[in-house]
C-alpha positions in Angstrom: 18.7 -30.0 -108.5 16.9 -28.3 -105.0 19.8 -26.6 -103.0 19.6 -28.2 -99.4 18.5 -26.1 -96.3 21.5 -25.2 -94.7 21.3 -27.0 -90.9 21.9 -25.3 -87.4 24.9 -27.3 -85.8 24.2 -28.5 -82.3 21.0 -28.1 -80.3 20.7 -24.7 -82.6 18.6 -26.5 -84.8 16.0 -27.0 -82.6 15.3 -23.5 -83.2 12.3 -23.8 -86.1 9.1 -23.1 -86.8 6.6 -22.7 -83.0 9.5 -23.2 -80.8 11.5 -20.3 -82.9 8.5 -17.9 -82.7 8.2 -18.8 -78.6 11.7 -18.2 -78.2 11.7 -14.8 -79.5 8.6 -13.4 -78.0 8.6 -14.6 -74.6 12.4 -13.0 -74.7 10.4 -9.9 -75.2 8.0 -11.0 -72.3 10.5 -11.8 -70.3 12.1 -8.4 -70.2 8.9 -6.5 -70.2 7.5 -9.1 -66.8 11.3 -8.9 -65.0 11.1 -4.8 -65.6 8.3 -5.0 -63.5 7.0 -7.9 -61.3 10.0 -7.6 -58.9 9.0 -4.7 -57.8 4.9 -4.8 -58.1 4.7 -4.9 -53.8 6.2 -1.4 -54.2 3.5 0.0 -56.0 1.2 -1.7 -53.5 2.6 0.1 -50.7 3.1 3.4 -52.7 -0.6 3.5 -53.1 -1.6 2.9 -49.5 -1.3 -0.8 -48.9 0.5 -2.9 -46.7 2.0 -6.6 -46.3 -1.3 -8.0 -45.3 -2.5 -6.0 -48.9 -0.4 -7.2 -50.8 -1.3 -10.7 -49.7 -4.7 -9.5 -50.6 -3.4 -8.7 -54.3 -1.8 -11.4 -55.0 -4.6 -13.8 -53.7 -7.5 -12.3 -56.0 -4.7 -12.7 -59.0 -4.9 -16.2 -58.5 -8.6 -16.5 -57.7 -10.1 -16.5 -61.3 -8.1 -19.6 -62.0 -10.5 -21.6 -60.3 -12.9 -21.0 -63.3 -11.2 -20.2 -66.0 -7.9 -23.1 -65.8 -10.7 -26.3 -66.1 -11.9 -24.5 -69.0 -8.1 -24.2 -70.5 -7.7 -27.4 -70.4 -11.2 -28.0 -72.1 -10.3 -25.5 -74.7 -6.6 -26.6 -75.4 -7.9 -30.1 -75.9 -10.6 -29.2 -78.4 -9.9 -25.6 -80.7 -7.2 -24.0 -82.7 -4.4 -23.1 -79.5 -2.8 -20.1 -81.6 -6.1 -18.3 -81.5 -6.2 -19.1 -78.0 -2.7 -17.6 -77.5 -3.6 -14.5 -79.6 -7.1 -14.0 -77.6 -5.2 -14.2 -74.3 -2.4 -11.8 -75.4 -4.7 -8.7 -76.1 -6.6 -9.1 -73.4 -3.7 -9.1 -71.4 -2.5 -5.7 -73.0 -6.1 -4.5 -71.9 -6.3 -5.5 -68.6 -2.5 -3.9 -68.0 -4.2 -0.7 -68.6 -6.5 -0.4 -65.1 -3.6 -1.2 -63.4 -1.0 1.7 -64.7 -3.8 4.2 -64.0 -5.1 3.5 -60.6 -5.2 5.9 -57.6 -5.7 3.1 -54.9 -4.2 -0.3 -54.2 -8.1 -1.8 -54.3 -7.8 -0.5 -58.4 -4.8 -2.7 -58.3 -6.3 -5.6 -56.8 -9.5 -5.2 -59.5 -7.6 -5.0 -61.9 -5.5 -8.2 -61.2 -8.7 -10.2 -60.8 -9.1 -9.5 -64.7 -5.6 -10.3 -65.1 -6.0 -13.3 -64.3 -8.4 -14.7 -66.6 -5.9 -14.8 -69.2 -4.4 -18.1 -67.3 -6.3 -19.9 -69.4 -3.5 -19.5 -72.1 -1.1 -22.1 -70.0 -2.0 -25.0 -70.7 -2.0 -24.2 -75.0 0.9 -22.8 -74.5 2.9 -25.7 -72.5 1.0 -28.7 -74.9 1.9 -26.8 -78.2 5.9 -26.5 -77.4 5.7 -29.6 -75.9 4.2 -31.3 -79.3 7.3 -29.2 -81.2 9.9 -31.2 -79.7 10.3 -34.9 -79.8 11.4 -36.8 -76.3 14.6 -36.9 -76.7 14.8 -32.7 -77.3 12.7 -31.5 -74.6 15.8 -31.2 -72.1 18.0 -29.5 -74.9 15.1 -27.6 -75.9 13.3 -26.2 -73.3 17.0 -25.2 -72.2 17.7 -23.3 -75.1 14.6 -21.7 -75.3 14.8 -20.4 -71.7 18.8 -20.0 -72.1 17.5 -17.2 -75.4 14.6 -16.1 -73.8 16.4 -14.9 -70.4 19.0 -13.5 -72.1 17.2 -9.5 -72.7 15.3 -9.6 -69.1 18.8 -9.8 -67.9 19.2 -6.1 -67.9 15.6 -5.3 -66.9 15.6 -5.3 -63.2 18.4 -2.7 -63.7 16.1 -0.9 -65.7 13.2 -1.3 -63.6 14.9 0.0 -60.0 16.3 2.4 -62.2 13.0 4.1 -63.0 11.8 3.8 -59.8 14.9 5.3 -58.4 14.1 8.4 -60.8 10.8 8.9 -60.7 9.6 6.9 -57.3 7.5 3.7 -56.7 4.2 5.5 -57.8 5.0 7.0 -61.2 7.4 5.1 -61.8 6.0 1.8 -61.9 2.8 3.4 -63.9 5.6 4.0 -66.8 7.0 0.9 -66.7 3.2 -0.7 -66.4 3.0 1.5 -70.0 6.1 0.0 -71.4 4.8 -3.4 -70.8 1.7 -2.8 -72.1 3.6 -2.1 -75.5 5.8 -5.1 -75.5 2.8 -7.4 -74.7 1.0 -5.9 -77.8 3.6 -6.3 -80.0 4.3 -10.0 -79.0 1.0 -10.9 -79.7 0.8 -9.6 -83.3 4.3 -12.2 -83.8 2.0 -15.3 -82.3 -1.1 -13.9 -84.8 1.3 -13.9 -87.7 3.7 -16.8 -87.4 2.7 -19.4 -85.2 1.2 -22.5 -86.7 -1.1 -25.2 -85.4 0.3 -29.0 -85.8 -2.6 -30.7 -84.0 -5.3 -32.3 -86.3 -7.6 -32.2 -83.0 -7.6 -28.5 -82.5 -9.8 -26.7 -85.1 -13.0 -26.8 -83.5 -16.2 -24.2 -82.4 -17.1 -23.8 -79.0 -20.3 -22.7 -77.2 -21.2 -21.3 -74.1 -23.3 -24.6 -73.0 -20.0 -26.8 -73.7 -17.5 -24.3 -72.1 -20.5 -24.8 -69.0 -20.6 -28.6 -69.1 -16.9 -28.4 -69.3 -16.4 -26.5 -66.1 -18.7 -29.3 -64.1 -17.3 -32.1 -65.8 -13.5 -30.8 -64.8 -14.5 -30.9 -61.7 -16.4 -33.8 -61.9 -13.6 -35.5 -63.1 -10.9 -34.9 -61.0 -10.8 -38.1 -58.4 -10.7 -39.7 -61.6 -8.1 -37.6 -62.9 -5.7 -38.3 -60.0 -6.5 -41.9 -59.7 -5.4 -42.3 -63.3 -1.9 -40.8 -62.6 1.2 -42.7 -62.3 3.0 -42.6 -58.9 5.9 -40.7 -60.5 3.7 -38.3 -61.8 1.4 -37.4 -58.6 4.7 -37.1 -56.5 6.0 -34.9 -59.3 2.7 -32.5 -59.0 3.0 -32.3 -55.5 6.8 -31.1 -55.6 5.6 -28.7 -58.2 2.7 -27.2 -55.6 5.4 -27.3 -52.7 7.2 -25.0 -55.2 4.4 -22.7 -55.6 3.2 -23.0 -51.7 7.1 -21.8 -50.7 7.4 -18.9 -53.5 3.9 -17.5 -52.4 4.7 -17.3 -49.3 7.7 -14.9 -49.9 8.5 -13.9 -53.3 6.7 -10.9 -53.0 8.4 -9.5 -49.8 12.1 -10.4 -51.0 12.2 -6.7 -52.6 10.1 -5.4 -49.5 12.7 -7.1 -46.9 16.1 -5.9 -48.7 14.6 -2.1 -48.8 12.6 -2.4 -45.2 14.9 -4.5 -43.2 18.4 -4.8 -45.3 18.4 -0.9 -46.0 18.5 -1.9 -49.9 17.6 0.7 -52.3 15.3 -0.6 -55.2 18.7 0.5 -57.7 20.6 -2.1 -55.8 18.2 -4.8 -56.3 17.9 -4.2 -59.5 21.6 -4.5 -59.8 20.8 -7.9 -57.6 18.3 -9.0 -59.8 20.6 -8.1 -63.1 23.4 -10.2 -61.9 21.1 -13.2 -61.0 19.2 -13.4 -64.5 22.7 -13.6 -65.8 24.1 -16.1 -63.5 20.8 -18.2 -64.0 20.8 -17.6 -67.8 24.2 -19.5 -68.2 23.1 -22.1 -65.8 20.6 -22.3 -68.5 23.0 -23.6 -71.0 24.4 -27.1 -69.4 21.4 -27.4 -67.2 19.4 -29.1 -70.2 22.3 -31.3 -71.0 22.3 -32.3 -67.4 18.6 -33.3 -67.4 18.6 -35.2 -70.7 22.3 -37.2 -69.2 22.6 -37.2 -65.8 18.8 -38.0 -65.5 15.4 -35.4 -64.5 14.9 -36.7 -61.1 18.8 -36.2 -60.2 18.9 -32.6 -61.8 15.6 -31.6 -59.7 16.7 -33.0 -56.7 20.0 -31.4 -56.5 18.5 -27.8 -57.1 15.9 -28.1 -54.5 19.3 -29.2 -52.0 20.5 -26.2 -53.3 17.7 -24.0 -52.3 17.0 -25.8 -48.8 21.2 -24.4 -47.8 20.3 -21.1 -49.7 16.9 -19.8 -48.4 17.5 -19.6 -45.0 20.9 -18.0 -45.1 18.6 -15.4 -46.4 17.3 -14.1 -43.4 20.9 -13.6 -41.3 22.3 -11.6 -43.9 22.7 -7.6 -44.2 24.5 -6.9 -47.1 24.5 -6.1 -50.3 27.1 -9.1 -51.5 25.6 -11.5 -49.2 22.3 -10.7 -50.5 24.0 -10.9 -53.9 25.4 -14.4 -53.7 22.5 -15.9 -52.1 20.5 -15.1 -54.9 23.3 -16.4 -57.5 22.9 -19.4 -56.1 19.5 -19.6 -55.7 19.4 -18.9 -59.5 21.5 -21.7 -60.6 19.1 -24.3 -58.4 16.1 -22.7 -60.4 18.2 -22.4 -64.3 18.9 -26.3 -63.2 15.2 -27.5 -61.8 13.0 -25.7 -64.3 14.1 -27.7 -67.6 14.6 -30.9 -65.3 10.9 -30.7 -64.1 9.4 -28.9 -67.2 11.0 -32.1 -69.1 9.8 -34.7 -66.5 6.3 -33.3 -66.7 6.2 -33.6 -70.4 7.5 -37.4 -70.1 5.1 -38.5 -67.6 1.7 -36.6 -69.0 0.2 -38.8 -72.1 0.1 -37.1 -74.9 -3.4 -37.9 -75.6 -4.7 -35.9 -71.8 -1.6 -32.8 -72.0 -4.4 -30.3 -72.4 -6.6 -31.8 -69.3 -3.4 -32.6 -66.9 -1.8 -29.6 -67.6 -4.5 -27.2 -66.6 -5.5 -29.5 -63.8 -1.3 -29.8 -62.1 0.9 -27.4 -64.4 3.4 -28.0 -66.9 6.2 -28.4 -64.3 7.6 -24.7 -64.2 8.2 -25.2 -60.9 9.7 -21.8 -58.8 13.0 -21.2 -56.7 13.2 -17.8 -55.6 12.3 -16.1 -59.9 13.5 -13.6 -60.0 10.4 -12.0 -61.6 8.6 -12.7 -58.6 5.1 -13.6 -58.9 2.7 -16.3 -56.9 1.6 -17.9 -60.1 2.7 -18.7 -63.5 2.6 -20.8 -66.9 2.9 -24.0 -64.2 0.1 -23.2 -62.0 -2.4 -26.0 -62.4 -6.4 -25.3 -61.0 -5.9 -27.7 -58.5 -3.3 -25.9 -56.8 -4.8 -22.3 -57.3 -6.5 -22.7 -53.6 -3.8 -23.8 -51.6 -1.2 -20.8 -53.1 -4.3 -18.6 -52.4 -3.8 -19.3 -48.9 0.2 -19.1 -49.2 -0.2 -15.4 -50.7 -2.4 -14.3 -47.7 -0.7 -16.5 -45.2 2.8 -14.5 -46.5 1.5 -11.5 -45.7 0.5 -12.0 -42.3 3.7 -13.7 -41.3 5.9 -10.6 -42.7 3.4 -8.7 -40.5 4.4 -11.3 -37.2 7.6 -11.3 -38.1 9.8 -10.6 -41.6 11.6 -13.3 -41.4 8.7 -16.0 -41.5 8.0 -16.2 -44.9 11.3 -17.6 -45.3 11.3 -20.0 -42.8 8.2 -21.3 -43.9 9.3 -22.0 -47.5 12.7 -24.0 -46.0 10.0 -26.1 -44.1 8.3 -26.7 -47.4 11.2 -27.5 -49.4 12.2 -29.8 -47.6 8.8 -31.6 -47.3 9.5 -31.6 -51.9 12.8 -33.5 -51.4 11.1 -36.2 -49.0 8.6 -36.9 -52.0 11.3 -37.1 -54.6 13.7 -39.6 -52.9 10.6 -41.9 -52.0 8.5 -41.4 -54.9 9.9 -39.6 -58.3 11.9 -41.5 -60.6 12.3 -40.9 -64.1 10.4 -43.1 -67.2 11.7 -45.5 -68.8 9.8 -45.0 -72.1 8.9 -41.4 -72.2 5.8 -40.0 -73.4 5.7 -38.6 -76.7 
């Protein structure tokens, strides 16, 4: 007689297998990317550069997605997505090391060029932990996942500002570059070892002359590709690219304006940023229940009410609690939209076209005020790399006119994403698979 598996209680068993290994090594992603990326317009500035350059930086991040995200999707669709994850995750490690070594911010800005071929791991990565959990999970699960995963970066803006406290902007940011260098290594060899392809379509060989006919066809295809969306799910892509258009406008001057304008040290931040990753890791917890019973469209709604109150309060503030509870609150809106619109997207794509929509609009990571910073992300879709181009740039030169603009221009935009949700987002009655 076999001895039964002993069961997880509770949405604890949900933890297995691809989501399990996810779980555990974007916890040590997490960490490794909120050590850093919050203060990354530091180093900019250390090395000679200015808002308008970091602008600059963050636009030629995003600029190889125009040809390397229709090819994701291509790719995700078609070969083996672990390999894909593992490929991605070394070159990642490689292209980290430019960056902790260079003398001038136009080093920087090469080096995130190359940095940003590696987008092309999105898409696998959003279709594979979508096709690990069934419909009725993805709320539970994606909130678990993110609940576990956010749980180590928690201390790591603490960390970060610490570092840089101690050693300044310029070295220290090239030691904590090194550190997560490391971490990104050593995640990668987890994926190589224990992740597991389920899809019977994705062990397949690839040449240069398909990956070509791929990148016109995505192209190609696109009028098509929107025309054969639902009206839930077009009004859902463009709340996700508000998102992105209103975070790269500010997100990486929020660490420049509390230190510039506030009178912030980077320590405090930290401290700011520590307390917010734990405030928006137990938001975490109910905030999947939430989506999965109180509905996806209702969940998303409410957090971007949130941040349309929070954002602008923002800009009158000059302390460090103010500053402190502003960004609380802004982290419960973002722990309660990203499983909400993360879940949405996987129950309006077909399952048959992930690969393809997902490159093309995101996987629904949408972004309120992270506080890892960053323009882009797992959720950045090809079609929207142009406009958050422009938002990066456009960011810069309006903290150049005047700090507060970046801000005001993201309330605008917010509140252009709730208009499109009350008229046009509602929630599936049969959910994809």
């Amino acid at each position: 007689m076999t001895a039964r598996k002993p069961r997880l209680p509770g949405s604890l068993g949900l933890l297995k297998g691809n989501i399990l290994v996810f779980t555990l090594t974007d916890l040590l992603g997490n960490f490794a990317r909120m050590m850093v990326f919050p203060y990354s317009s530091l180093y900019i500035l250390s090395l000679g550069g200015s808002p308008a350059k970091i602008g600059i930086v963050n636009f030629v991040a995003l600029s190889t997605g125009l040809l390397v995200l229709p090819l994701a999707g291509f790719i995700t669709d078609r070969v083996d997505r672990v390999h894909v994850l593992v490929f991605s995750g070394f070159l990642t490690s490689l292209f980290l090391l430019p960056t902790l070594l260079a003398p001038t911010w136009q080093v920087v800005a090469a080096a995130s060029f190359m940095f940003g071929l590696v987008v092309f791991q999105f898409p696998a990565y959003a279709s594979l932990v979508a096709d690990s959990l069934a419909p009725r999970d993805r709320g539970r699960g994606l909130g678990l996942m993110n609940t576990i995963s956010s749980s180590l970066a928690i201390v790591a803006p603490y960390v970060g500002g610490l570092v840089i406290e101690r050693y300044s902007a310029n070295l220290g940011m090239r030691l904590l570059y090194g550190a997560m260098m490391v971490i990104y290594l050593t995640s990668t060899l987890v994926q190589l070892r224990f992740l597991r392809e389920d899809s019977p379509g994705g062990h397949g060989k690839l040449s240069l002359g398909a990956l070509t006919q791929a990148l016109a066809q995505a192209y190609a295809r696109i009028p098509a590709l929107a025309r054969g969306m639902s009206t839930p799910l077009r009004a859902l892509a463009g709340v996700v690219l508000l998102s992105f258009l209103a975070n790269g406008a500010a997100s990486a001057f929020w660490v420049v304006y509390v230190t510039e304008q506030i009178g912030l040290s980077p320590a405090q931040w930290g401290i700011i940023l520590l307390i917010q990753s734990l405030v928006g890791t137990l938001a975490f917890i109910p905030a999947g229940w939430v989506a999965d019973h109180w509905g996806r469209t209702r969940t998303l709604l409410a957090a971007l009410t949130i941040s349309l109150v929070a954002v602008p309060l923002f800009i009158v503030v000059k302390s460090f609690v103010a500053v402190l509870l502003i960004r609380m609150v802004l982290s419960v809106a973002f722990g309660l939209a990203l499983p909400s619109c993360m879940a949405l997207m996987a129950d309006l794509t077909p399952r048959r076209q992930r690969g393809e929509i997902m490159a093309a609009i995101g996987q629904g990571g949408i972004m309120i005020a992270p506080p890892s910073g960053g323009a882009g992300g797992p959720a950045l879709g090809y079609l929207f790399i142009p406009p958050v181009m422009l938002a990066t740039l456009a960011g810069g030169w309006l903290y150049e006119l005047n700090p507060t603009y970046p801000w005001i221009f993201s309330t605008v935009v917010t509140l252009l994403s709730i208009v499109l949700i009350v008229i046009y987002l509602r929630d599936p009655e049969d959910a994809e698979v």
